[in-house]
N, C-alpha and C positions, 0 to 999 in steps of 0.2 A: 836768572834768579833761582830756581828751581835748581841747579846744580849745584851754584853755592850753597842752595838752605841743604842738600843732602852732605854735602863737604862737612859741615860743620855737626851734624847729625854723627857723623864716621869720627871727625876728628875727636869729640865730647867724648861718643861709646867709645872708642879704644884707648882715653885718655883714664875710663875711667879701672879700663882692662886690666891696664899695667900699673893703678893702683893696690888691685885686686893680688895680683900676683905678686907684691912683694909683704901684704898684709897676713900677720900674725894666724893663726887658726884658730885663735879663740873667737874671731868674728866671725864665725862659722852664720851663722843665722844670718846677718846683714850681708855679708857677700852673699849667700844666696839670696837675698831679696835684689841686692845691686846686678847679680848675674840676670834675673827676671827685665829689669829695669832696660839693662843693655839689651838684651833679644827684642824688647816692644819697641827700644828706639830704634834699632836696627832694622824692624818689622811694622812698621806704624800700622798697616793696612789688616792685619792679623789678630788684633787683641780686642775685647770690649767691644765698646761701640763706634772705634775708628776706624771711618771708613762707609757707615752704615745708616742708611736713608731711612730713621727711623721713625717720620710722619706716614711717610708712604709704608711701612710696614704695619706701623698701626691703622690704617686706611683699608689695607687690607683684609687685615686679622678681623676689623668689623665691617667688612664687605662680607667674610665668612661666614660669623656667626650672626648676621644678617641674613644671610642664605639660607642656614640651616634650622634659624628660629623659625623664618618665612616657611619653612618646607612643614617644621612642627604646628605651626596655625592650621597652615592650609589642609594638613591632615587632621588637625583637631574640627575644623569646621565640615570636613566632610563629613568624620565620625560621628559629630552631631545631626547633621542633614540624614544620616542614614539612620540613627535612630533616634531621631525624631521623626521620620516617615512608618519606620516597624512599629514606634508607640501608637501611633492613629491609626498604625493597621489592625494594630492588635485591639484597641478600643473598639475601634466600627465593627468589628467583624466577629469576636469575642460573643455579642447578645446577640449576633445574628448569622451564624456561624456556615449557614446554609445559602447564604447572599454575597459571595467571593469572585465573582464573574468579574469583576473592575478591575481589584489585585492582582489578577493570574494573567491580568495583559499587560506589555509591553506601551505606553504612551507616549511615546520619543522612539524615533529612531538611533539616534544620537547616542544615549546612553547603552543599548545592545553593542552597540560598534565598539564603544570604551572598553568596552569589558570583556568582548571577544580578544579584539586585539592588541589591548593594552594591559586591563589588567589582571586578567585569568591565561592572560598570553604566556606560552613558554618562549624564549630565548631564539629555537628554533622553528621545529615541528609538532612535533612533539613530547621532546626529552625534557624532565625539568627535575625533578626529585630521585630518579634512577639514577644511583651513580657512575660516573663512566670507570669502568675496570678499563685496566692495562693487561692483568691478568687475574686468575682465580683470588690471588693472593694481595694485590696491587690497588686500590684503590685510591684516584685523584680527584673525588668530590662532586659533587651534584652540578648544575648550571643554575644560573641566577633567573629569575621571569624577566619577560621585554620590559615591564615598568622598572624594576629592580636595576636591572641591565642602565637602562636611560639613566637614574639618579645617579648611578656610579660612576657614570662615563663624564655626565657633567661634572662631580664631585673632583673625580679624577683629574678633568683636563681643567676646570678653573682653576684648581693649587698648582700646575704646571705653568696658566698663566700667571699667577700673581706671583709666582718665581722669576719669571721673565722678562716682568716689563720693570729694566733697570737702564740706565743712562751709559747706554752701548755707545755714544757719542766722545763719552772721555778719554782722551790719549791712553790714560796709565790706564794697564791692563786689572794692575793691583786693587785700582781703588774700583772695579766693576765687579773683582772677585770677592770686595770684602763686601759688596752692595749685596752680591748674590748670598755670601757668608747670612750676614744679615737678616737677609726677606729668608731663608731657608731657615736658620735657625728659630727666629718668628712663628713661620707657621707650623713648624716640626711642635717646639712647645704649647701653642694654641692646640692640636689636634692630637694630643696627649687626652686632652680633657672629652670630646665625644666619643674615644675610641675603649676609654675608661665605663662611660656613662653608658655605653653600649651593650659595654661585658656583663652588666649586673644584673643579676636576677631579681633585686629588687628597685631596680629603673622606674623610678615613678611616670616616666612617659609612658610603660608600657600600659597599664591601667589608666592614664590618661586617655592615650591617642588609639586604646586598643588595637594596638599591634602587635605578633607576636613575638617570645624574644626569640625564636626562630630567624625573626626577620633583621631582628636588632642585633642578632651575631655574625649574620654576611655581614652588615654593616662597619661592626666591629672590628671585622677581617679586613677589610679593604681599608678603613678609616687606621687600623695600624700598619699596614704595608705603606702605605702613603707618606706613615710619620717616621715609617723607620728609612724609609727612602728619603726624604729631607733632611733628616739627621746627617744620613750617609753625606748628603750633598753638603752641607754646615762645615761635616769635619774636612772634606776634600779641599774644599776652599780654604779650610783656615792650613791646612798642610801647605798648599801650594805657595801660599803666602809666606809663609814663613819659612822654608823648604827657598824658596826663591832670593829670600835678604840672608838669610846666615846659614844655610844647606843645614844638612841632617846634623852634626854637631851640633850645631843650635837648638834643632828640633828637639831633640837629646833632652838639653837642659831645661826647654821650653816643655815640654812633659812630666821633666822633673816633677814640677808644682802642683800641689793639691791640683787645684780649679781645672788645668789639662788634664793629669790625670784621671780625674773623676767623668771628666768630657768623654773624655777614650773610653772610659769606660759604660757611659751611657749608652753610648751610640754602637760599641763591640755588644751589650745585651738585647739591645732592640735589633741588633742584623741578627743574632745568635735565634733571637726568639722566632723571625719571617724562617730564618733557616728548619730551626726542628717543628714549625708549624706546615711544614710543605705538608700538601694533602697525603700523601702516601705514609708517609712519617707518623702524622697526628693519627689516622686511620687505624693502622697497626699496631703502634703503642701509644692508644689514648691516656690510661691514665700513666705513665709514666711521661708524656706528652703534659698531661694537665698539672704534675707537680713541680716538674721542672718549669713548665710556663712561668707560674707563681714566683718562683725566685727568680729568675731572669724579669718578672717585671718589678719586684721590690730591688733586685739590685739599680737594675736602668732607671727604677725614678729618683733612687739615693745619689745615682751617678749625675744626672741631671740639676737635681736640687743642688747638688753639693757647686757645681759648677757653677751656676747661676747665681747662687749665695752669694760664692767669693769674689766674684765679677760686681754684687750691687745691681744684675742688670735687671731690667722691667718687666722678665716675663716670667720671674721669682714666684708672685703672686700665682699664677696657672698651677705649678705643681705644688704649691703649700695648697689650692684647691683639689688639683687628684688627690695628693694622700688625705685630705680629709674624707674626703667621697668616698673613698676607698675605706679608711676606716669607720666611717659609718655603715658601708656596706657590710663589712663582718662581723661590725656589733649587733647591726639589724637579725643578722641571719644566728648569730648565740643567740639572742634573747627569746627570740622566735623558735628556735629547734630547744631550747632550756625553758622556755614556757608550757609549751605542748607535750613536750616527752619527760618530765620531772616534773615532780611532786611530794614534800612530803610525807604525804598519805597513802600513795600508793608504787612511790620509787617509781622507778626507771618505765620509761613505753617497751612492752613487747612485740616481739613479730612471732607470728604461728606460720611455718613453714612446710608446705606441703607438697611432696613431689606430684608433679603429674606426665600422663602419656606426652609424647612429643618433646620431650625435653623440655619444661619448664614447671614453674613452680607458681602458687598460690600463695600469693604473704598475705596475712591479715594482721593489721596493725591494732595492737589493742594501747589506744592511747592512754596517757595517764591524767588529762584535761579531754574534756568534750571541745570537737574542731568543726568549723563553720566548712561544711563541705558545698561545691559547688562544679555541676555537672559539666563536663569538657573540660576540668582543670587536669594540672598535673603535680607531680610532688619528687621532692628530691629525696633517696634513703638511704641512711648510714649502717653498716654492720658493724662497729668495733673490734667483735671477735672474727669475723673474716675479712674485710678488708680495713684498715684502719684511719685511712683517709678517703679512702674511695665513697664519692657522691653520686649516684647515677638521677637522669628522669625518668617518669614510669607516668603513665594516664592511671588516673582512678578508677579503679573500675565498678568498686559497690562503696558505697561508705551509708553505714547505720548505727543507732542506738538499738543494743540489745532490746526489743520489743517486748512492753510488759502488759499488752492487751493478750486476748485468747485468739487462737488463730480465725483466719478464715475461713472459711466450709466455700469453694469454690470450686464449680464442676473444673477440670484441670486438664490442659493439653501441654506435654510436656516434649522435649527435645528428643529425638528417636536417638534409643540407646545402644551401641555397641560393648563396648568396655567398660564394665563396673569396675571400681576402684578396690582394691587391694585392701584398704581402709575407709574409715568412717570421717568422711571432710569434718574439715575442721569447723567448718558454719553449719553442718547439717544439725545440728541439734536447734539452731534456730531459727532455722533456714524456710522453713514452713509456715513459718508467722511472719505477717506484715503488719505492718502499723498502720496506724487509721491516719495518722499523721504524716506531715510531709515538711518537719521542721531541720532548720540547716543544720543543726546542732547533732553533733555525729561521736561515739566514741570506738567504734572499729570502724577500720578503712583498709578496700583490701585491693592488689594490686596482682598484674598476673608478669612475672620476671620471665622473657626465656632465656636459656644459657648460651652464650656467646662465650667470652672468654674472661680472664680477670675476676672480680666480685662476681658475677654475675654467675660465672661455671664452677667456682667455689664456692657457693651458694647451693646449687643445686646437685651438689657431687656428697654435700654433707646431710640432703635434705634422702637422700637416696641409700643412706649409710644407713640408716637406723632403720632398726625392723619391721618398726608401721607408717615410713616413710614422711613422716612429720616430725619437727623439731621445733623448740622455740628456742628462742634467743634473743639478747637485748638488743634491743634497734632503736631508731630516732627517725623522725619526720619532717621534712622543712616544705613549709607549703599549706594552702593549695598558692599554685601560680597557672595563669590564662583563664581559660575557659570563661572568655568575654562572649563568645556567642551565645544567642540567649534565641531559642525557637521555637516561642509558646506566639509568634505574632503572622506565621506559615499557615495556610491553610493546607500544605503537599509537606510532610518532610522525610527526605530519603536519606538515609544513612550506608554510607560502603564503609564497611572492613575487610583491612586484610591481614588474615592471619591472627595475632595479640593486637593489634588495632583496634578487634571487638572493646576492648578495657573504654577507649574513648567513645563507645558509642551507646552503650546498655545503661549509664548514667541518664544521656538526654531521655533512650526509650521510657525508661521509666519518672524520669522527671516529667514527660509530657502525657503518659500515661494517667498520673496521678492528678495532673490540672483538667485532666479531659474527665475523669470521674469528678470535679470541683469543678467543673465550667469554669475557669478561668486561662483555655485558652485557644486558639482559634482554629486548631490544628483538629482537620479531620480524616487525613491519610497519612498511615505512617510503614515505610517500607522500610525493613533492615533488611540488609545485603552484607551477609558472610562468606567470603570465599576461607577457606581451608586448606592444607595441603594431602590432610589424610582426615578420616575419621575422628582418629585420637582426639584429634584437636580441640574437637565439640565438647570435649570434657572440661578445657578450659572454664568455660564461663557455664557449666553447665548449673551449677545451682542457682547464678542469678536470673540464666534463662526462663528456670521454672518457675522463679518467684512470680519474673514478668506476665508468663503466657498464664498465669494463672489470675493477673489482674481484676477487678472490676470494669468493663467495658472494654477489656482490649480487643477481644474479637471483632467491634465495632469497628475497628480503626488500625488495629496492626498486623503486619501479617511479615513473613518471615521467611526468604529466600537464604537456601544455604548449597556453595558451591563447591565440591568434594573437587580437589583437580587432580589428586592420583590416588582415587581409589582401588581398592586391592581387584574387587569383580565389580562388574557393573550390577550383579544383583543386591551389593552393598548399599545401593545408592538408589534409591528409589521415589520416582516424586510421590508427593501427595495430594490430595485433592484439597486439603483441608485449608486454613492457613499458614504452616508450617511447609515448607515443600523444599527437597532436597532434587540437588542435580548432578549428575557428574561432569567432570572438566570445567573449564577456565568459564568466569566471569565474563559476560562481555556487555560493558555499563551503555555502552551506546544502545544494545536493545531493551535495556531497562528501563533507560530514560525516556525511550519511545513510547513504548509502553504506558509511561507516567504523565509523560504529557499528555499525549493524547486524553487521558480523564484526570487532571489537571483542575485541585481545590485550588481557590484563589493562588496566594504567591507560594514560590517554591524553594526552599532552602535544600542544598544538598552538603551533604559533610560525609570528606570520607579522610581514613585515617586507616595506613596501612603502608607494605614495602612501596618504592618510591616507583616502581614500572606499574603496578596497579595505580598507583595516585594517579598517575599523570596520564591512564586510559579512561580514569572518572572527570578528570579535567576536558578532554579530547572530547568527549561525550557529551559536557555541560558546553561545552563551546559550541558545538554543534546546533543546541540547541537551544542558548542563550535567546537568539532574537526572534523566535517561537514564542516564550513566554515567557512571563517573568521570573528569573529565575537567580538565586545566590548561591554562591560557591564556595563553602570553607574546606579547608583543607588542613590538618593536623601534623607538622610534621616534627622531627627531632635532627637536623642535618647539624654535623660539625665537625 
């Protein structure tokens, strides 16, 4: 039976061949649709949806986004469990600030263990944000943590399974391959849309589920290798197939046609894209890396759509939702960076640029709208005149309203000085006044860049050009984004920086500083940890330092470790008695920690933010001491 229905299949197409071959060339257009016609009869297993088990792919496709809404709950109810346990900490302990003995213990066993070894866990031992070099020059990207690691592996090997499970049972080899065609194609299209929804900086899950997008761009990475790996497998299948009933000739013609062609090319931009994102790659040439991204993914979703289109077929709908997403995402981000930095009344946002020791630079963003600033966030910034696409992140490091009270008269313990500046900072004229207030409402916001390469070293190469080492220039802002942790509900809160990392921590200091003069918040030990690589460095953050130590009550409450690690003589470096105390050589947060526990206010927040072999010795340290006390661990990072 089956050999006659193929007989007659053969005898039809080549009947209709040698129609073909004696007709006129003005049917230019209908022979090529009949030449189409002939390859799908020739090729049944090969085209649309013949051949393809299309319940069970739909069965699938909502077993996935089953799995990964189930994954969004479950971290949204955590999210809440955990701050709705910080809001009652912060309440009880807030009017009674001195009665924190309950907080600062551990009440489960249970939860210590999670969090040693699952979710403050690195991958291996130790390594988790240090990235692995090949060479000086070489870099292949950071490691994922054990929780991280788990999600992905399950992510990973369910879409393996739900590739897999096809009716291996059927003689014809064709109709398994166009089954596999099918489910691969399926879930390739499905996982366009998280891998999309991942990449965005304005991701509403990330202020949802408070996650950072730190965490949502591994995801991102794995969730498009995944999709560009099913693609691959789609087109294999559908080659083999048709490659098998009319060989490459056919194939020829069968590419011809919009809907292959544009396939081919969907699936040549999504390999094109896993290829130039290899870590060493992206590393080296990030932002020629990030432009080129951009068009290999507006090509790959045209290539896509276009195909799908012409096929009619069901999973059409998916990419008419990325590019929607997608262009919402960039209208969000114009209206947002043309809201804040245009006006009007006062044109364009400036940046006041100022060179400093150690190679980097001071921007202070004079906006041209007052911006809702919020401590631990970050912010993305544009130069026009030096780089014209180029977006980088940067942590906040001070943001205020020029202050219109009379200053404060404060006895004053200031940052022990080395190198006076060449010039007069660009915030020093109002740098000595603080405000009695402590409203979100911000109109300079200032950021500390060091010079790397790119934007960034052309930045600080034009900032060094000019004779009193400052410049302004038109710049733009987009942001704030993160800075979901919130540590007025701690009654311990330590902060490690390392290096330009201080930018994400001198925000909290003084945000908890000002609530602890307002009694509104619970916090009565507050330790900053700065490691350094030289002196110079201190000049970074030196003006908000002195804002800080000059606070109302801070001497009550903060005090100030700083860690010189190649100072010039050791008489450079000298501790002190005071609260302020400087040391030489490396940080070592395990004996910090020990230290802190041991006289240990109710519960303990530690946040550090700094290069990734420092992060991951302040991780090593809180693990250690996780199930000693109650203790939380945020960590800051920018890996990509």
């Amino acid at each position: 039976m089956h050999s006659h229905h193929s007989h007659s299949h053969l005898h039809s197409a080549f009947g209709r061949a040698a129609e073909m071959a004696v007709a006129p060339r003005g049917l230019t257009s209908e022979l090529n649709a009949l030449a189409n016609a002939t390859v799908q009869e020739l090729s049944p297993y090969a085209h649309g949806l013949s051949g393809v088990d299309q319940t069970a792919n739909y069965l699938f496709a909502a077993v996935l986004c089953v799995s990964l809404g189930g994954l969004c709950v479950l971290t949204l109810l955590f999210r809440w469990a955990t701050m709705g346990n910080a809001h009652i900490r912060h309440l009880l302990t807030m009017s009674n600030p001195d009665r924190q003995v309950y907080w600062a213990q551990n009440h489960t066993s249970i939860w210590p263990k999670i969090k040693k070894h699952l979710l403050y866990a690195p991958l291996g031992r130790n390594r988790h944000n240090k990235e692995i070099q090949l060479s000086s020059a070489i870099s292949i990207g950071t490691l994922p943590s054990r929780f991280h690691t788990l999600l992905l592996t399950v992510y990973l090997f369910s879409n393996i399974a739900y590739c897999l499970v096809l009716h291996w049972g059927t003689e014809d080899r064709a109709a398994v391959i166009a089954e596999l065609r099918g489910r691969s194609g399926e879930l390739a299209a499905l996982n366009i849309i998280p891998t999309m929804l991942f990449a965005m900086r304005n991701n509403p899950l990330i202020p949802l589920l408070r996650v950072s997008y730190d965490t949502f761009n591994l995801l991102h990475r794995w969730c498009a290798r995944v999709c560009a790996i099913e693609s691959i497998v789609h087109t294999i299948c559908y080659l083999v197939n048709v490659i098998d009933s009319v060989g490459y000739d056919g194939l020829k013609d069968n590419l011809a046609t919009p809907s292959y062609a544009w396939g081919m090319v969907g699936t040549c931009a999504f390999t094109m894209i896993i290829v130039q994102a290899f870590s060493p790659l992206r590393h080296a040439f990030y932002e020629t890396f990030l432009n080129l991204h951009r068009v290999l993914v507006l090509l790959g979703l045209i290539g896509v759509y276009v195909h799908l289109e012409k096929h009619k077929l069901p999973q059409t709908p998916y990419i008419k939702f990325v590019i929607i997403l997608w262009g919402l995402e960039w209208l969000s981000r114009f209206v947002r960076v043309a809201y804040y930095n245009f006006s009007l009344k006062s044109g364009m946002s400036r940046a006041h640029v100022e060179a400093l020791p150690g190679e980097a630079c001071r921007v202070t963003f004079e906006l041209a709208r007052s911006w809702n600033y919020i401590p631990g966030s970050h912010v993305h910034v544009y130069f026009p005149t030096v780089g014209l696409w180029a977006s980088h992140p940067f942590s906040v490091a001070w943001a205020e309203t020029k202050p219109r009270s009379a200053p404060l008269e404060i006895e004053m313990e200031k940052l022990p000085s080395w190198n006076m500046p060449k010039h007069q900072s660009v915030i020093s004229h109002y740098k000595t006044q603080i405000s009695d207030s402590d409203g979100p409402e911000v109109t300079h916001v200032s950021l500390i860049i060091r010079a790397r390469s790119g934007m960034t070293r052309k930045l600080y190469e034009k900032a060094c050009a000019s004779p009193s080492g400052m410049i302004t220039l038109p710049g733009a802002m987009e942001g704030p984004y993160g800075g979901h942790e919130k540590l007025a509900s701690y009654g311990t809160a330590v902060l490690f920086a390392g290096g330009v990392g201080i930018t994400h921590c001198v925000g909290y200091v003084h945000r908890l500083l000002t609530q602890y003069s307002q009694g509104t918040c619970s916090t009565r030990r507050i330790l900053l940890v700065w490691s350094v690589p030289t002196t110079e460095a201190l000049e970074w953050a030196r003006p908000w330092m002195d804002q800080i130590l000059k606070m109302e009550g801070r001497k009550e409450v903060l005090r100030v470790q700083l860690f010189v690690t190649k100072p010039r003589n050791q008489n450079e470096v000298n501790s002190r008695t005071g609260t302020v105390q400087m040391f030489p050589g490396r940080c070592n947060p395990s004996t910090v920690l020990e230290k802190e526990v041991a006289e240990q206010v109710g519960a303990m927040g530690v946040v550090v933010c700094g290069p990734g072999a420092f992060a991951d010795s302040v991780r090593a340290a809180v693990r250690k001491k996780v199930d000693v006390g109650n203790i939380t661990f945020h960590e800051e990072a920018f890996t990509y």
